[in-house]
Backbone and ligand atoms as CSV (ligand in chain L), in Angstrom:
chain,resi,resn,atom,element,x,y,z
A,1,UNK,N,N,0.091,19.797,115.234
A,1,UNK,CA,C,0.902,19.677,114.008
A,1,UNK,C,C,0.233,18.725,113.027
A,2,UNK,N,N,-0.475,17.722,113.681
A,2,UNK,CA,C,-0.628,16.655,112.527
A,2,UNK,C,C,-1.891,17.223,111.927
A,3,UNK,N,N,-2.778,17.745,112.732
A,3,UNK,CA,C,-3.898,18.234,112.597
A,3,UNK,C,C,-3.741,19.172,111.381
A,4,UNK,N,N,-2.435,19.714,111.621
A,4,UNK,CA,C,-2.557,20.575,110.207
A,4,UNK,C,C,-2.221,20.327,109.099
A,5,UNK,N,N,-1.785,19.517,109.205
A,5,UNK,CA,C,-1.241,18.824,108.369
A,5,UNK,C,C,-2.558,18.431,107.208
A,6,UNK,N,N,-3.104,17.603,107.790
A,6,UNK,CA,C,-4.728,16.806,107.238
A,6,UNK,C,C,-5.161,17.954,107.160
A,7,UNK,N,N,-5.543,19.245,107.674
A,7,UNK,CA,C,-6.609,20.553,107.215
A,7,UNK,C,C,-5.638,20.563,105.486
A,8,UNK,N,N,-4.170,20.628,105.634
A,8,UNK,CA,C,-3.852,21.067,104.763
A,8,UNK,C,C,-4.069,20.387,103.150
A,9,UNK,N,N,-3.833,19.167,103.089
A,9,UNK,CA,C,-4.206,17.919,102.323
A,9,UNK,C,C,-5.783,17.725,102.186
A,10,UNK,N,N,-6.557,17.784,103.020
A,10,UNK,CA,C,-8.050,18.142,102.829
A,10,UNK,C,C,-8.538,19.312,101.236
A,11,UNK,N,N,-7.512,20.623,101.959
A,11,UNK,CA,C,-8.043,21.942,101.107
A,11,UNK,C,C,-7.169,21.027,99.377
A,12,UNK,N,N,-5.850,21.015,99.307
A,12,UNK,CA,C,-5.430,20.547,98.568
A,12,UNK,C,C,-5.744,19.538,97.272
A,13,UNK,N,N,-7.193,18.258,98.076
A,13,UNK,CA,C,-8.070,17.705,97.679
A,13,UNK,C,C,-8.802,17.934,96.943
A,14,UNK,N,N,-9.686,18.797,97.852
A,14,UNK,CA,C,-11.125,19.911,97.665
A,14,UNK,C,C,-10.379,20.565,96.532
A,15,UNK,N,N,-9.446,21.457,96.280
A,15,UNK,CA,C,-9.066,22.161,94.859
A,15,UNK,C,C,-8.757,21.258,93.771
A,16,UNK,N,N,-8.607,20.122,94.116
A,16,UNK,CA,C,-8.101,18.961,92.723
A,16,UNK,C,C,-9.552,19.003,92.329
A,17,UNK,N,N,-10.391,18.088,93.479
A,17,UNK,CA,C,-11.790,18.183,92.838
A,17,UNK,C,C,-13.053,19.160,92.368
A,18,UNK,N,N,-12.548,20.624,93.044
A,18,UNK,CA,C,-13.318,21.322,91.927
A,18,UNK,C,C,-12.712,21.275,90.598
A,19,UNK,N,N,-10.968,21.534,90.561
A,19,UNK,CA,C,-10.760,21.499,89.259
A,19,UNK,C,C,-11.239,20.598,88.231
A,20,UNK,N,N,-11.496,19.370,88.569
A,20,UNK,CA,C,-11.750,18.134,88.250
A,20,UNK,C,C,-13.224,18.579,87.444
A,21,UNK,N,N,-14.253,18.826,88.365
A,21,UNK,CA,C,-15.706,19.459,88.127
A,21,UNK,C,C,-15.609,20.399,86.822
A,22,UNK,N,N,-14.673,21.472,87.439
A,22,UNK,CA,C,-14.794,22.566,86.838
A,22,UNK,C,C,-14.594,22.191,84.495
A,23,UNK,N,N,-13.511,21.222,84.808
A,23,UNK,CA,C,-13.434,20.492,83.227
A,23,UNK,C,C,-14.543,20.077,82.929
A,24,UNK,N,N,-15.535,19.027,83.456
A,24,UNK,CA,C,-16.364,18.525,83.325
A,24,UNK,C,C,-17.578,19.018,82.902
A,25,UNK,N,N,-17.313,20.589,83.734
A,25,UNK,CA,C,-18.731,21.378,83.128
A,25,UNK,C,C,-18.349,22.661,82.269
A,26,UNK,N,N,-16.984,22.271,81.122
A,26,UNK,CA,C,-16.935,23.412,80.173
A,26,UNK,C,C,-17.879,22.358,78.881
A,27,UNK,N,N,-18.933,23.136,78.135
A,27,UNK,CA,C,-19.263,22.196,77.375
A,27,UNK,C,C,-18.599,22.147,75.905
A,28,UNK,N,N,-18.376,20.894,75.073
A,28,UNK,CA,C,-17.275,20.296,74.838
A,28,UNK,C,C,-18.204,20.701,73.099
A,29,UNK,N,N,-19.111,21.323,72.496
A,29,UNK,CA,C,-19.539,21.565,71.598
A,29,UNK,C,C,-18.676,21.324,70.168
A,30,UNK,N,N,-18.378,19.939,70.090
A,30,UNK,CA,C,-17.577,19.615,69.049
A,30,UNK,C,C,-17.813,19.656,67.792
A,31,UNK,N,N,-17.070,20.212,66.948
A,31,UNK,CA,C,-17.012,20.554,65.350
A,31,UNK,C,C,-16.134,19.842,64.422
A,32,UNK,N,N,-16.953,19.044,63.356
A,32,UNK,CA,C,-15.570,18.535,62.567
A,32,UNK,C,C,-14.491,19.579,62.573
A,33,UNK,N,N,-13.536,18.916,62.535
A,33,UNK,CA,C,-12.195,19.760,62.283
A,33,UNK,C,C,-11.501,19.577,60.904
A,34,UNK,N,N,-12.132,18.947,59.712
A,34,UNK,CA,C,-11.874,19.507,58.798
A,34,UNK,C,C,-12.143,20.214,57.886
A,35,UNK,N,N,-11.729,21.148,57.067
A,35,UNK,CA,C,-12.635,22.246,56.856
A,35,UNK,C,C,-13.543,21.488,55.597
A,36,UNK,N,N,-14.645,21.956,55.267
A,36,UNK,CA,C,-15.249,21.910,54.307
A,36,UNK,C,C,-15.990,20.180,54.251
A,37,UNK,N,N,-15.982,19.600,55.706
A,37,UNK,CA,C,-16.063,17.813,55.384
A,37,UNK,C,C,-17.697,17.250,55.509
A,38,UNK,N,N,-17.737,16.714,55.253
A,38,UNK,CA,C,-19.294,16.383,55.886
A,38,UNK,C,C,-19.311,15.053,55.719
A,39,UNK,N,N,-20.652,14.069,55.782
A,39,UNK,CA,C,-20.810,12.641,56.198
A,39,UNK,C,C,-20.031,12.101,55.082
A,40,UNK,N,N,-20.269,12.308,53.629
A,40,UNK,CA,C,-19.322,11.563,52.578
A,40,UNK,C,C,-17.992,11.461,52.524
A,41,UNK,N,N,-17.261,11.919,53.800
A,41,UNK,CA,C,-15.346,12.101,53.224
A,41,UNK,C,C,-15.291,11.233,54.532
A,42,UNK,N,N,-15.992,10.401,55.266
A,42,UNK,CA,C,-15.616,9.678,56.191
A,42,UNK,C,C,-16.724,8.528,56.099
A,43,UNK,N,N,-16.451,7.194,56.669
A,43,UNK,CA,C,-16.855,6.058,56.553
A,43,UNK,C,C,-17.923,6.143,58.002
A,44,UNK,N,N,-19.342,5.954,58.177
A,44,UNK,CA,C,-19.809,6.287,58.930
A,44,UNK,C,C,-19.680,5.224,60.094
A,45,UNK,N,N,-18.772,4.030,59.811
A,45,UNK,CA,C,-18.491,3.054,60.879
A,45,UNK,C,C,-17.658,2.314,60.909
A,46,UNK,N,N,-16.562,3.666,60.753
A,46,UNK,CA,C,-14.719,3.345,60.820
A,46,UNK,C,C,-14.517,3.505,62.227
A,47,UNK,N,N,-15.003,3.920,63.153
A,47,UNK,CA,C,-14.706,3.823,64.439
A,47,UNK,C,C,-14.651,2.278,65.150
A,48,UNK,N,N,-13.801,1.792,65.482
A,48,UNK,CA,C,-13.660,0.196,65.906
A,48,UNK,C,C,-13.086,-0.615,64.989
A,49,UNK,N,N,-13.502,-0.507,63.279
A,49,UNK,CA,C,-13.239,-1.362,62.431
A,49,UNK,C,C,-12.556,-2.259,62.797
A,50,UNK,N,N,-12.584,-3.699,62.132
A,50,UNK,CA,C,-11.433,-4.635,62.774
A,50,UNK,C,C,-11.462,-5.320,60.996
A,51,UNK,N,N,-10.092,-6.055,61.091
A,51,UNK,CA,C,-8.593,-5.492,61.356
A,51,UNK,C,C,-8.368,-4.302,60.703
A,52,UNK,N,N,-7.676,-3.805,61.451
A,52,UNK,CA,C,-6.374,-2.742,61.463
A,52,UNK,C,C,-5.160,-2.786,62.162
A,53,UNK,N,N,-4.518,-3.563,60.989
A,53,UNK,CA,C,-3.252,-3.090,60.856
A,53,UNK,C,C,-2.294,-3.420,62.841
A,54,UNK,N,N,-1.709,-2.881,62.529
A,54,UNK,CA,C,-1.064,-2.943,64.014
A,54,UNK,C,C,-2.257,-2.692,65.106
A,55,UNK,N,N,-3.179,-1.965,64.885
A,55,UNK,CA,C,-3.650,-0.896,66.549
A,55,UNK,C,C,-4.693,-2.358,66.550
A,56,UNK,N,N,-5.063,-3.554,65.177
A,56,UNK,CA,C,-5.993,-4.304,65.707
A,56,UNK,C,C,-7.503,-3.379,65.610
A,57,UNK,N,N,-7.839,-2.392,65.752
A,57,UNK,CA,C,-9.030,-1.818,65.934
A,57,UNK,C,C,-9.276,0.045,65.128
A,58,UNK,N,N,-9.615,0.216,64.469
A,58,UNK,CA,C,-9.779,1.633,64.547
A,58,UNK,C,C,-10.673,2.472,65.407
A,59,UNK,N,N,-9.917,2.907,66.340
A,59,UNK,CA,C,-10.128,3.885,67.506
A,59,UNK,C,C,-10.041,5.552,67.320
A,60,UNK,N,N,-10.533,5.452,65.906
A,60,UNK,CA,C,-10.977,6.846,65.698
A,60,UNK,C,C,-11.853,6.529,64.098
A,61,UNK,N,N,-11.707,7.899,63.597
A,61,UNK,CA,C,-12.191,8.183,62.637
A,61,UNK,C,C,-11.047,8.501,61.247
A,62,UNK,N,N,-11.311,8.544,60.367
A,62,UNK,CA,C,-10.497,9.446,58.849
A,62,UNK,C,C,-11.187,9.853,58.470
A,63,UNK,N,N,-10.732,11.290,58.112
A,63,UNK,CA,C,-11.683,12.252,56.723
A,63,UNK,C,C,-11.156,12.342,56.298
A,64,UNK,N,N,-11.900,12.251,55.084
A,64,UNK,CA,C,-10.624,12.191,53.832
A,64,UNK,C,C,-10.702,13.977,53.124
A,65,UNK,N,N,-9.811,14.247,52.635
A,65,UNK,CA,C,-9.505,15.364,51.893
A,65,UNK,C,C,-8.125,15.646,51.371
A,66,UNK,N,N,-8.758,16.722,50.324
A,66,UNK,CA,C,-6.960,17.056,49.757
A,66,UNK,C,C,-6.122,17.407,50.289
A,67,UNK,N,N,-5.182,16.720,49.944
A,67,UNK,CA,C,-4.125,17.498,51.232
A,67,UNK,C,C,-3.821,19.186,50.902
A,68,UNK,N,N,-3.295,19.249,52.376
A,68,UNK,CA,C,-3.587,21.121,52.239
A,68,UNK,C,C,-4.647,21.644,53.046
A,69,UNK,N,N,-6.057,21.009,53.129
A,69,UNK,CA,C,-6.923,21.421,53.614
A,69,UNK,C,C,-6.713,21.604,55.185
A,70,UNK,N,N,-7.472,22.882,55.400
A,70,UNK,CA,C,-6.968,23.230,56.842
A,70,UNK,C,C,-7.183,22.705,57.696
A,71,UNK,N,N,-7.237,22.435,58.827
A,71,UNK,CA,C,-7.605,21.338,59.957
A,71,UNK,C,C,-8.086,22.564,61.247
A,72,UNK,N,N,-8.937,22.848,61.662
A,72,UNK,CA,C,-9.403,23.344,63.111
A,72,UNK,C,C,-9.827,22.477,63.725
A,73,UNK,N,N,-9.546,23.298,65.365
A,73,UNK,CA,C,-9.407,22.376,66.240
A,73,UNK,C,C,-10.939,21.871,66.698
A,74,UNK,N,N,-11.177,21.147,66.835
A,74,UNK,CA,C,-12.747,20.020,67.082
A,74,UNK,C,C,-13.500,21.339,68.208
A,75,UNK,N,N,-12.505,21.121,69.521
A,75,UNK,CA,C,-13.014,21.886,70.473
A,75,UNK,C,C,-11.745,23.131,70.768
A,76,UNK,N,N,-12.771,23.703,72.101
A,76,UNK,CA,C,-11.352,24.796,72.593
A,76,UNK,C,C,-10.301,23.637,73.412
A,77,UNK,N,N,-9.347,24.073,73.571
A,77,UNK,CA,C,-8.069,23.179,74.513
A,77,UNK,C,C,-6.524,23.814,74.671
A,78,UNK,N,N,-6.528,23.121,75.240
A,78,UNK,CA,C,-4.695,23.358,74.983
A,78,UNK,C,C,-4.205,22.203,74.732
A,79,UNK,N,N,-2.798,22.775,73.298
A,79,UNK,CA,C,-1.899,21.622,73.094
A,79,UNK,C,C,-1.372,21.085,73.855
A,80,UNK,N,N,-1.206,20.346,74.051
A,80,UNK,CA,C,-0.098,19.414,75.081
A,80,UNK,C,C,1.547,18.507,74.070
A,81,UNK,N,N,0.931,18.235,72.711
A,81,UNK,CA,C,2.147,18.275,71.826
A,81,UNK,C,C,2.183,17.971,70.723
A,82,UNK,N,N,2.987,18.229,69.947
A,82,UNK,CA,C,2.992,18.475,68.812
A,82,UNK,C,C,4.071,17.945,67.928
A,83,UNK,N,N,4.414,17.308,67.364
A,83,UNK,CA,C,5.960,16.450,66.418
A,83,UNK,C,C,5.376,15.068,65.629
A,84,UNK,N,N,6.332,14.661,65.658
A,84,UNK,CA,C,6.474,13.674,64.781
A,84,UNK,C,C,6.971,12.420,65.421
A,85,UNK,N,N,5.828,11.305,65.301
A,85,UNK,CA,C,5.918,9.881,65.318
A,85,UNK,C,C,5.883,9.099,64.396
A,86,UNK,N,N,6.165,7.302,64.617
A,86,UNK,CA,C,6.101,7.173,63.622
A,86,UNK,C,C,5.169,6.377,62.844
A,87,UNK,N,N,4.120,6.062,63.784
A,87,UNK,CA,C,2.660,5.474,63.007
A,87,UNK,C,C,1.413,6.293,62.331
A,88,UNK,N,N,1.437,7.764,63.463
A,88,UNK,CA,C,0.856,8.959,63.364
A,88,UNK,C,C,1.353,9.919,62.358
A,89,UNK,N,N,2.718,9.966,62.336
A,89,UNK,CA,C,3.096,11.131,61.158
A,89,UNK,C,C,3.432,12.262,61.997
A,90,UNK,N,N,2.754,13.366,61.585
A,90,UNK,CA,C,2.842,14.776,62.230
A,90,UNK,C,C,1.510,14.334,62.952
A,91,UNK,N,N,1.905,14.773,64.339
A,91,UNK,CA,C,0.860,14.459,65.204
A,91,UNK,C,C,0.263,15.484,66.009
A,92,UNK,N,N,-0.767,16.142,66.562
A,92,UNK,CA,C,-1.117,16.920,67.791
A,92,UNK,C,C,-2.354,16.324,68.845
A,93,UNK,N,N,-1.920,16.518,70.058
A,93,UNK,CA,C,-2.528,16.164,70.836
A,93,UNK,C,C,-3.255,17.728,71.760
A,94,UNK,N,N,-4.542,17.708,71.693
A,94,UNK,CA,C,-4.894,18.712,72.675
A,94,UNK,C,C,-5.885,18.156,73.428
A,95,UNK,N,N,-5.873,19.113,74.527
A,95,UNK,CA,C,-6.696,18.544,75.706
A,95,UNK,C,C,-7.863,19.412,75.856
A,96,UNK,N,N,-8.823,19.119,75.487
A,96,UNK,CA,C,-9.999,19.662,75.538
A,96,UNK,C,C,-11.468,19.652,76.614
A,97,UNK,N,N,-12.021,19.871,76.603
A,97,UNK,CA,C,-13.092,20.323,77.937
A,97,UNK,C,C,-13.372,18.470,77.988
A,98,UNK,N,N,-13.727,18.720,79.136
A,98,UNK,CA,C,-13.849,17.093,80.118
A,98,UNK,C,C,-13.043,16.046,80.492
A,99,UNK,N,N,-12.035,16.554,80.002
A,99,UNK,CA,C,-10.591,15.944,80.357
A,99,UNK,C,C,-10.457,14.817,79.190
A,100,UNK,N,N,-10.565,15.440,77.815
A,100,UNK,CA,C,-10.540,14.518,76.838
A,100,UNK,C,C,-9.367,15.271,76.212
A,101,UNK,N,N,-8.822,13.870,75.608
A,101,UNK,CA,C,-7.819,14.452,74.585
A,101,UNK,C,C,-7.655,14.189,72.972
A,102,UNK,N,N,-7.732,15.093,72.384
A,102,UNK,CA,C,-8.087,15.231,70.865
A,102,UNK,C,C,-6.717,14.818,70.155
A,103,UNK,N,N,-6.843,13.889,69.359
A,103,UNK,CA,C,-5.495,13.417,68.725
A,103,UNK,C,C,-5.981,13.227,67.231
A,104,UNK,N,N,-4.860,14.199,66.720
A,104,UNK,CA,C,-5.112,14.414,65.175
A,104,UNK,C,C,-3.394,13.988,64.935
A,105,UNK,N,N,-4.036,12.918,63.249
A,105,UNK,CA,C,-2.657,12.517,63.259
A,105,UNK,C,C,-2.764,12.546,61.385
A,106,UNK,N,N,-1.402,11.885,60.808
A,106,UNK,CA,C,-1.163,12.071,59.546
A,106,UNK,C,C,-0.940,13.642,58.892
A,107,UNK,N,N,-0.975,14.669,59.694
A,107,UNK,CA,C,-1.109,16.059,59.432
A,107,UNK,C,C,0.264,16.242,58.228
A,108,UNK,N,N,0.253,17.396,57.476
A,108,UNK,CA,C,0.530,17.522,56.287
A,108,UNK,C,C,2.087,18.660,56.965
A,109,UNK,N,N,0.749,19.628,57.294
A,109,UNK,CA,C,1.957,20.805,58.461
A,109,UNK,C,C,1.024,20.810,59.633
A,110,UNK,N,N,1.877,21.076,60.914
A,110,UNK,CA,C,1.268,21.745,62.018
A,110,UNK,C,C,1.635,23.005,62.158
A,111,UNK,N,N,0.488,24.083,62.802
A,111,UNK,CA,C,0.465,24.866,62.762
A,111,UNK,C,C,0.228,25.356,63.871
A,112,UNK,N,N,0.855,25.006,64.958
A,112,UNK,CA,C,0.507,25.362,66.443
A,112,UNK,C,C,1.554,24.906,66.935
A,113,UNK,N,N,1.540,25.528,68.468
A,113,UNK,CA,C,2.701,24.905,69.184
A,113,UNK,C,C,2.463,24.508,70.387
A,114,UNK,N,N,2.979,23.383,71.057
A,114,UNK,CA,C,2.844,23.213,72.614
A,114,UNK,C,C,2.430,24.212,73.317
A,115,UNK,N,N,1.639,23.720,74.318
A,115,UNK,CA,C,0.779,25.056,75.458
A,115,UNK,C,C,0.296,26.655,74.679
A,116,UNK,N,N,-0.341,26.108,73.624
A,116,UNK,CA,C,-0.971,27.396,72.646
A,116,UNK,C,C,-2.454,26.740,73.501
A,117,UNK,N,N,-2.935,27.688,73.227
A,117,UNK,CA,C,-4.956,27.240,73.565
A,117,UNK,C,C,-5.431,27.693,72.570
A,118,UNK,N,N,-5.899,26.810,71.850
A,118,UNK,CA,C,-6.707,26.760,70.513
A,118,UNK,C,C,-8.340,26.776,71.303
A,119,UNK,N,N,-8.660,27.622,70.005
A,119,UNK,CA,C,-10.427,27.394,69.928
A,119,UNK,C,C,-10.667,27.354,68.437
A,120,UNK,N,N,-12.058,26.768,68.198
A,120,UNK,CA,C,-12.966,26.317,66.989
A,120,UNK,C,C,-12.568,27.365,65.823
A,121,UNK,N,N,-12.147,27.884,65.943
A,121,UNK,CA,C,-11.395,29.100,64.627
A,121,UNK,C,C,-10.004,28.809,64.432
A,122,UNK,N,N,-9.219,28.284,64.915
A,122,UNK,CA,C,-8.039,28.196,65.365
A,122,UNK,C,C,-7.466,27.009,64.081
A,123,UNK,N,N,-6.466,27.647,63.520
A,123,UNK,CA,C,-6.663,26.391,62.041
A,123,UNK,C,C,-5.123,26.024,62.473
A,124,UNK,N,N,-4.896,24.670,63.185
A,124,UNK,CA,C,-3.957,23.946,63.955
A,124,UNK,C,C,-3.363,22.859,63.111
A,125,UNK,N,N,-2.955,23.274,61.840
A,125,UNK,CA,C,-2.889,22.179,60.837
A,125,UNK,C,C,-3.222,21.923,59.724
A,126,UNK,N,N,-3.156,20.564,59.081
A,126,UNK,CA,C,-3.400,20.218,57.344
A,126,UNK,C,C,-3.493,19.052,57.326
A,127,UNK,N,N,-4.405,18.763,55.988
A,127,UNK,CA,C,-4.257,17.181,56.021
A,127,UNK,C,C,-3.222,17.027,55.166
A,128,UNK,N,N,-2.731,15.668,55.435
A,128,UNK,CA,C,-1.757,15.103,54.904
A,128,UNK,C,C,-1.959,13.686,54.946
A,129,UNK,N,N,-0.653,13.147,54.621
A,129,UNK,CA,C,-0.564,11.429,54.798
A,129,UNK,C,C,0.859,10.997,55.223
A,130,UNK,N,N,1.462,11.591,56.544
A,130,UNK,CA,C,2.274,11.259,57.150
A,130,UNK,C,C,2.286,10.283,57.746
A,131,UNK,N,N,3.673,9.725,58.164
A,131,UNK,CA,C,3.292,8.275,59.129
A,131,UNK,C,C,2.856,6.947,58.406
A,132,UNK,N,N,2.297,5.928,58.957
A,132,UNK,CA,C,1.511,4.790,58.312
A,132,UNK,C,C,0.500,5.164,56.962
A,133,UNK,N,N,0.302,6.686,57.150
A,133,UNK,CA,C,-0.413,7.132,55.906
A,133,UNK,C,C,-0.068,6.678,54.822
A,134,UNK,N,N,1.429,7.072,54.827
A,134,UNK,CA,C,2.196,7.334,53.704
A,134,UNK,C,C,1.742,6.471,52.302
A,135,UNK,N,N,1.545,6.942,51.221
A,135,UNK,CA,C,1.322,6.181,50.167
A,135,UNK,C,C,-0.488,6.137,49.727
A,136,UNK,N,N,-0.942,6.511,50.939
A,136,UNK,CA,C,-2.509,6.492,51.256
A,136,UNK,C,C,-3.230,8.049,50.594
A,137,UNK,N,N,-4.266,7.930,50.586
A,137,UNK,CA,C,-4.923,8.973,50.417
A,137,UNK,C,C,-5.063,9.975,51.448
A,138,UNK,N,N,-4.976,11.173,51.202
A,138,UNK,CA,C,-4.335,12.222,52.261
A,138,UNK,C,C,-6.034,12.044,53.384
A,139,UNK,N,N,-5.522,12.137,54.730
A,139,UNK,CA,C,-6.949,11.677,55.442
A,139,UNK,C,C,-6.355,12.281,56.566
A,140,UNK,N,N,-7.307,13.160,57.734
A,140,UNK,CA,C,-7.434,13.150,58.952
A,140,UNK,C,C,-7.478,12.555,59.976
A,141,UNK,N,N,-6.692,11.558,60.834
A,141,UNK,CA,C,-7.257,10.477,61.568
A,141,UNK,C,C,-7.491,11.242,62.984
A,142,UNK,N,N,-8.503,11.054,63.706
A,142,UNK,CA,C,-8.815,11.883,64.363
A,142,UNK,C,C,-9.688,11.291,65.390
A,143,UNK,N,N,-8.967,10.689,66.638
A,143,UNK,CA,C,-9.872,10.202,67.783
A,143,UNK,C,C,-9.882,11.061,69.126
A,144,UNK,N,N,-10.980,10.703,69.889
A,144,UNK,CA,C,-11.123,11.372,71.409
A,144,UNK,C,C,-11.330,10.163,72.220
A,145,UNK,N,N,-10.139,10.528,73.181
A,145,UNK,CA,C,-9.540,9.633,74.474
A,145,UNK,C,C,-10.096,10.371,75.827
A,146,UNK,N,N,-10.505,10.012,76.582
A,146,UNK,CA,C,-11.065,10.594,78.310
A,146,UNK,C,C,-9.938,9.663,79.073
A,147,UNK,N,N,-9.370,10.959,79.212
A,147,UNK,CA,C,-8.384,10.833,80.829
A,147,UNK,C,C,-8.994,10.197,81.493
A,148,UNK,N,N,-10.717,10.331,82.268
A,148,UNK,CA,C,-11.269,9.717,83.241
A,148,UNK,C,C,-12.112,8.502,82.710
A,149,UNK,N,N,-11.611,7.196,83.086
A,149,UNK,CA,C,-12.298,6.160,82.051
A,149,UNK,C,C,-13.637,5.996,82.280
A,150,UNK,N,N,-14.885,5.368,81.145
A,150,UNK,CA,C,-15.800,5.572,81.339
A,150,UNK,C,C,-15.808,3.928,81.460
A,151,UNK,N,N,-15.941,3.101,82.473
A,151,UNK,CA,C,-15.835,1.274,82.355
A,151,UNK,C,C,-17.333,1.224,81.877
A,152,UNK,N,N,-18.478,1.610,82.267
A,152,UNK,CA,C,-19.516,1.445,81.781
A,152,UNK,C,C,-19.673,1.124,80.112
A,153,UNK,N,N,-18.892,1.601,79.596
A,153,UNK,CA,C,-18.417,1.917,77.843
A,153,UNK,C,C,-17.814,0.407,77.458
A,154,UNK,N,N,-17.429,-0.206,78.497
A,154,UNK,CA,C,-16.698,-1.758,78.048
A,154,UNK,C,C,-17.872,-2.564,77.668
A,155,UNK,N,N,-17.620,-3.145,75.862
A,155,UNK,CA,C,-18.761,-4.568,75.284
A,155,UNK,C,C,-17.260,-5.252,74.823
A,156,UNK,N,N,-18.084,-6.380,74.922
A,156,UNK,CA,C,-16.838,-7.587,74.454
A,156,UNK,C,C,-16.310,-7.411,72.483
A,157,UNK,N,N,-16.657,-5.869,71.969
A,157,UNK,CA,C,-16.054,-5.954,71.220
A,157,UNK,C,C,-14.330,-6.715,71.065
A,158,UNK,N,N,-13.886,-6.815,69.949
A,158,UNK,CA,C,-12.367,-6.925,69.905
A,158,UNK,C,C,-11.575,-5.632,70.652
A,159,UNK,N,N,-10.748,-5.856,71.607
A,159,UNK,CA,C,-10.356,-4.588,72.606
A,159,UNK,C,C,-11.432,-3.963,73.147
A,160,UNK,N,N,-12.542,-4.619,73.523
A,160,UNK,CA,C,-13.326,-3.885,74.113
A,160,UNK,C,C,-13.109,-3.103,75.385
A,161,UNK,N,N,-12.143,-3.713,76.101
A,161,UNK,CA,C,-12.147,-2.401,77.580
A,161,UNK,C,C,-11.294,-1.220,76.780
A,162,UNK,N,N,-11.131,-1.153,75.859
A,162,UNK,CA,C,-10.548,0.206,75.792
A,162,UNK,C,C,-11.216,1.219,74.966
A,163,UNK,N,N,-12.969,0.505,75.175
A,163,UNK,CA,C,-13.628,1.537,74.843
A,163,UNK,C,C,-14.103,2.493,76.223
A,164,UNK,N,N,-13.394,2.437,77.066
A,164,UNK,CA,C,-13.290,3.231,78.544
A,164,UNK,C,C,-12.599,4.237,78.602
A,165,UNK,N,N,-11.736,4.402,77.277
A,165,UNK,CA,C,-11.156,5.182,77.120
A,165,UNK,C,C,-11.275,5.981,75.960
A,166,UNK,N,N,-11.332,5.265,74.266
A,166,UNK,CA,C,-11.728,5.499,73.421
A,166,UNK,C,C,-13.398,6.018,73.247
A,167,UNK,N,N,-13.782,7.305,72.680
A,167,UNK,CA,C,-15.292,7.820,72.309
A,167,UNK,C,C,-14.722,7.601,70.752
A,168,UNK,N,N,-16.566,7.252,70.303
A,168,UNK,CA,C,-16.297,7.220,69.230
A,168,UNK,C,C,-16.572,9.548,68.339
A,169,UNK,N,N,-15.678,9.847,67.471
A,169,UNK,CA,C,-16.072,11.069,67.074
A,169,UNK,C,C,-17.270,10.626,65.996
A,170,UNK,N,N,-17.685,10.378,65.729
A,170,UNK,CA,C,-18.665,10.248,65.065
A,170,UNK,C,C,-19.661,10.635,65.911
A,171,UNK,N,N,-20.344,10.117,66.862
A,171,UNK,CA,C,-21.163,10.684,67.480
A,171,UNK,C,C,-21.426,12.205,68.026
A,172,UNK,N,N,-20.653,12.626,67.745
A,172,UNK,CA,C,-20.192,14.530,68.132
A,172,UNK,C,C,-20.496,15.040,66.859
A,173,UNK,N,N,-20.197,14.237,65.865
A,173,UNK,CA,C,-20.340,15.150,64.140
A,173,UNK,C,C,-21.420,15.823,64.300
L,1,ZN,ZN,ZN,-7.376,6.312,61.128
């Protein structure tokens, strides 16, 4: 009995960790996600900035554009959610190849819904200036978080261990 028990929890394992693998090796070929943006509508070393505001750090990026402009999704993924907070605005979160999760915030409209699977065509949104935006110039804020932390990634920046979690998108542009 016990024996089977452990065969059974073994296989159970073994399927977490291919799944685990299997994320790891979809490749994650990331695309700005706003339409029409390139190096001038974003600050090339807004990632970390200090101060900001409540978060203390900027842990992503902004592109700026008119509002309206469409928003596609960076990578393929699935939503995981979609509404309204209240530092973010209209917010979406998707989970994309390597067990990262794509968080686009300030959005104008969303245009997707929970457990949809978006890919790189997939226009999941608008810019806007919802949230802490408000009053701001309509902008994309747009960071990538890894479920699986990378500690190697920790410097004694300001909040530096939570660059174990935080990538900067800039480097994907
Ligand atoms: Zn931002």
């Amino acid at each position: 009995m016990k024996k089977e028990k452990l065969k059974k929890r073994t296989r159970i394992l073994i399927l977490l960790l291919i799944i685990l693998i299997i994320g790891f090796l979809i490749p994650q070929n990331l695309k700005m996600p706003v339409q029409g943006a390139g190096k001038s509508d974003y600050h090339p070393e807004s990632f970390w900035f200090y101060p900001w505001g409540k978060s203390v750090t900027h842990k992503g990026v902004d592109v700026f554009a008119k509002k309206g402009t469409a928003i596609h999704s960076a990578t393929s993924g699935l939503v995981l959610y979609a509404g309204n907070i209240k530092m973010g605005g209209k917010v979406l979160v998707v989970l994309g190849p390597k067990w990262r999760l794509h968080y686009y915030a300030h959005l104008d409209e969303i245009r997707t819904t929970p457990l949809s699977f978006v890919g790189k065509k997939t226009c999941i949104g608008t810019v806007g200036a919802t949230g802490n935006a408000a009053g701001k110039a309509p902008h994309l804020h747009y960071s990538i978080l890894t479920i699986v932390p990378y500690p190697w990634r920790i410097d004694s920046d300001r909040q530096g261990w939570k660059k174990m979690f935080f990538l900067n998108p800039i480097a994907y542009f």
